[in-house]
N, C-alpha and C positions, 0 to 999 in steps of 0.2 A: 464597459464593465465597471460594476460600481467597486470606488478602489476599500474599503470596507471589506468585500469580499477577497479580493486579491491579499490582503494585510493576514485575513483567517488564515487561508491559505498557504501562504508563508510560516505564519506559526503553526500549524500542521505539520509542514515538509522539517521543522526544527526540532519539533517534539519527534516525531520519527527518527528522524538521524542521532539524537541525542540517546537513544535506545540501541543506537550500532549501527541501525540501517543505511543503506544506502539506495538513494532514492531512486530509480531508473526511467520512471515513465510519471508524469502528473497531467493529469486532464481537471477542466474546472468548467461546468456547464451552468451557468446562471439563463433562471427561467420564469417566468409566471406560473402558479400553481393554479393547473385544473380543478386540485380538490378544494382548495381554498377560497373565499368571499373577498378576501385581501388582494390590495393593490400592491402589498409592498413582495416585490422578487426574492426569490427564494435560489438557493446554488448547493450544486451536489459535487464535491470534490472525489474523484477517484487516485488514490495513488499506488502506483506498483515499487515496491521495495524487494530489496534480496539482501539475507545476511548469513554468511556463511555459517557451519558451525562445524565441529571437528567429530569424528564418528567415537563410538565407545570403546574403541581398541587406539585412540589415540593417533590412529590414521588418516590422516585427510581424504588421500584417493579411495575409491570403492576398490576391489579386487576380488571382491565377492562375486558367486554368481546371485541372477536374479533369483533365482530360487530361497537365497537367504533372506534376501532384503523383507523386511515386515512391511515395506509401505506398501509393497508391488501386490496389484489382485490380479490374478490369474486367471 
């Protein structure tokens, strides 16, 4: 893997943590583009991050039922 890509990469995973996150899962796929005429590889970085946040009553835990919660679709 071209180290280029791997260097992106890294500063990717830095810029995200520098924002709170923290990083739990990083995948990095370097490939040839079907759409493309070019020779030169092309890389699709996925990364999964989690950052807590604290709820608006100032409670970390839920103790709500789902009924409250705004995310949940029914």
């Amino acid at each position: 893997m071209d180290q280029e890509m791997l260097a992106d990469q890294r500063r990717l995973v830095e810029l995200v943590e520098a924002e709170g996150w923290d990083v739990t899962d990083l995948e990095i796929s370097a490939y040839d583009s079907p759409w493309a005429d070019e020779d030169d590889p092309e890389a699709t970085v996925t990364i999964t991050a989690r950052k807590p946040y604290e709820s608006d009553d100032g409670d970390e835990g839920d103790d709500r039922e789902d009924g409250d919660n705004p995310f949940r679709v029914n």
